[in-house]
Every structure is written in C-alpha cells, then in structure tokens.
C-alpha positions as CSV (number, residue, x, y, z in Angstrom):
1,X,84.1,94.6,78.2
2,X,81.4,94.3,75.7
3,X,81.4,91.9,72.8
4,X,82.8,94.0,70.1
5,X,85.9,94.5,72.1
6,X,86.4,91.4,73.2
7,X,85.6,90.4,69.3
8,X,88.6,92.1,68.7
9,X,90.9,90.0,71.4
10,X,91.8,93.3,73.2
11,X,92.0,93.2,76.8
12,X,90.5,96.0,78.6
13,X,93.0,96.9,81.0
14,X,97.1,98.0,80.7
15,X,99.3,99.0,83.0
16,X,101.2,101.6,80.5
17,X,104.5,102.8,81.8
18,X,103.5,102.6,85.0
19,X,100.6,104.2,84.2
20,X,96.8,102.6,84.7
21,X,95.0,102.7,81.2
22,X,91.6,101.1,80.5
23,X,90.0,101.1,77.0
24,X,86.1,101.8,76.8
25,X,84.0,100.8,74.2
26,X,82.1,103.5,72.4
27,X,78.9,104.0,71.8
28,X,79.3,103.6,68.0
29,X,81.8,100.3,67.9
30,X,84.8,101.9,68.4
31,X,87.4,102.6,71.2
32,X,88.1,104.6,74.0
33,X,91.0,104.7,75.8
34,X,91.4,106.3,79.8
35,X,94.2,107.2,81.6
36,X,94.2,107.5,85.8
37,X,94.6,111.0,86.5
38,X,97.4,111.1,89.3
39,X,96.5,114.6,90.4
40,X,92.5,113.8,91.0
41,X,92.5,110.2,90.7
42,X,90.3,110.3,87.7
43,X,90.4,109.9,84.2
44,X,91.7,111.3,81.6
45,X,90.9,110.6,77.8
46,X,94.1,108.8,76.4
47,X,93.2,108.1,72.9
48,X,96.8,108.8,71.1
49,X,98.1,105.6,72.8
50,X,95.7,103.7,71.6
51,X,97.9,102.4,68.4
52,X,100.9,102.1,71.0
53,X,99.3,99.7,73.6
54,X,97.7,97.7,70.2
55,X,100.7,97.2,68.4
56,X,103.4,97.0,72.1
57,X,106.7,95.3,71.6
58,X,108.6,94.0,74.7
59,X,107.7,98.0,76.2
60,X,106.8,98.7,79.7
61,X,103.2,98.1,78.7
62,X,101.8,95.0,80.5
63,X,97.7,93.1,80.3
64,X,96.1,93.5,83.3
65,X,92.9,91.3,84.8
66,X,90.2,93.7,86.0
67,X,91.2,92.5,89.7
68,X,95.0,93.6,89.4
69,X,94.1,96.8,87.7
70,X,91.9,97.8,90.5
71,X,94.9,97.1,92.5
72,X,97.2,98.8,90.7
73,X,94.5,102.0,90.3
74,X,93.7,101.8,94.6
75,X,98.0,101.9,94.6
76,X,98.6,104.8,92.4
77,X,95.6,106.5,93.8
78,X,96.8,105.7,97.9
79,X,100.4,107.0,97.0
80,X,99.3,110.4,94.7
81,X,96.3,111.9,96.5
82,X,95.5,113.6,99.8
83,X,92.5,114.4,101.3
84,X,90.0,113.4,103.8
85,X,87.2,111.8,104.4
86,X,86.3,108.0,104.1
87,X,88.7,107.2,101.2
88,X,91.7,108.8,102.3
89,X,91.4,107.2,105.9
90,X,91.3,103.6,104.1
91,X,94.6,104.7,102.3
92,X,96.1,105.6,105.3
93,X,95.0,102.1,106.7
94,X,96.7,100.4,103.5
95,X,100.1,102.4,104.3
96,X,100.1,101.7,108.0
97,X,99.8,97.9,107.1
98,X,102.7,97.9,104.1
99,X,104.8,99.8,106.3
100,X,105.8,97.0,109.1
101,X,106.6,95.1,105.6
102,X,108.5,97.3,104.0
103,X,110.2,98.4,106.9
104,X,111.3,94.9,107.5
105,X,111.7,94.7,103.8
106,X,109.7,91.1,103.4
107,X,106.8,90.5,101.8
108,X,103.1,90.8,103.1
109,X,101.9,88.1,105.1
110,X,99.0,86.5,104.0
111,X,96.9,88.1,106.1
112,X,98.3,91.4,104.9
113,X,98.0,90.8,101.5
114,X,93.9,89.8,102.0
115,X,93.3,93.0,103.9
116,X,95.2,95.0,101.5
117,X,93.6,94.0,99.0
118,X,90.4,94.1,100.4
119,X,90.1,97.6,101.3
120,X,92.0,98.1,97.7
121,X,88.9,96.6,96.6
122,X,86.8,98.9,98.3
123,X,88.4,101.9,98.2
124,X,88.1,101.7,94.3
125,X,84.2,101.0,94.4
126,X,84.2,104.4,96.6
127,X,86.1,107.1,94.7
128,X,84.4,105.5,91.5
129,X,81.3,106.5,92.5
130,X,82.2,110.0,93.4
131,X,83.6,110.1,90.2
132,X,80.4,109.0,88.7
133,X,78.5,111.8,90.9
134,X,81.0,114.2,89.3
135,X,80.3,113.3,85.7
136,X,83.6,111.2,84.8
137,X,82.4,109.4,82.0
138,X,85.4,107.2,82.3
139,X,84.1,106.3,86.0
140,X,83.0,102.3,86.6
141,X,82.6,101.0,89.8
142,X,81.8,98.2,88.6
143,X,85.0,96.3,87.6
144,X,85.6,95.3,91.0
145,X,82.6,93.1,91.2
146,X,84.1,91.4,88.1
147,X,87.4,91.4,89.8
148,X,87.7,88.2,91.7
C-alpha cells in the first residue's frame, strides 16, 4: 500500500460479501479497486464499490491483513477453479488435508493449519505470476511476502 493510501487510513484489503476485494493505488493519487474473478481466479475492476466498502455499516464487509487475504483468495480460488498443472495439484493437496477435518467436523490441527497455510501461501505467489504473464494489471505476487 503506498503512502497516499495509507494517508487516507484505508486498508488495502476487504473481504466484501464474501468476496475478496483489494484497492490499488493509481498512478495519479487515486483509487483502484479489484475484485477476485471466481471463474479465472483473476481480477476484475470493481470500482462502483468503492463508496460502499468506504462508507460500510455493520454489512458483510470485513478488513483484512495482507496474510488473511491471501488466505481467503488461495480459498476462493481452491474451491472455484479447475485445472491442471502445478497449482491445481497444491489445491488438491489443501482439500485432501481439510477433508479428515471436516469430515470429523473439528478443527485443523496445528500442523494442518501450518501446512495449509503454507501451500496457501504459495499457491497465491504462483497463479499471481501467471496472472502477471497474462497482463492482469491487478496481479501482485507480492503481498504474500508482506504477509507474515
């Protein structure tokens, strides 16, 4: 988040009705905001909820830190898309370590939790940088290195 936004207080990530959201400085001082794409797991420009996230009262929109909104993305992302290759073999990894959990309906064990999260972590750097490749312009692998 560069100084002008965090000038203005605003966080940089939301978790908007479910929905990851990030906001983007722009190159001329303003604001971006980025929706994940659940269909291709990128971005989408989400400008008209801008105002909405500002101004929230008691709604389902919720701060993240960058490390739970790469968690939240890697979730979304592990649950919508399909595919193969690299990426989709760690989501299959993440699901066949939540399942003995939610099978048994408890939480994650500690050690669960730490590989799920590492491989969130990873998986996010991955797809980001294809999206990069692609052109997204919303596409930043690096929040998860801010992410601790």
């Amino acid at each position: 988040m560069t100084d002008a936004v965090a000038g203005l207080g605003l966080a940089g990530y939301y978790d908007y009705y479910d929905n990851p959201v990030k906001f983007i400085p722009t190159s001329d001082g303003g604001l971006a905001a980025w929706r994940l794409d659940r269909t291709t797991g990128g971005w989408r420009p989400a400008n008209d909820i801008i105002d909405e996230i500002l101004f929230a009262r008691e709604q389902e929109i919720f701060v993240l830190s960058p490390e739970r909104f790469v968690q939240r993305v890697e979730e979304e992302r592990g649950l919508s898309l399909s595919g193969e290759g690299p990426i989709f073999a760690l989501y299959e990894t993440v699901r066949a370590l939540e399942a003995p959990a939610i099978a048994e309906r408890r939480p994650f064990t500690t050690e669960e939790a730490a590989l799920i999260k590492g491989i969130r972590r990873r998986t996010f750097v991955m797809f980001e940088e294809q999206l990069q490749q692609a052109g997204d312009p919303a596409a930043d692998p690096t929040i998860a290195s801010t992410a601790s």
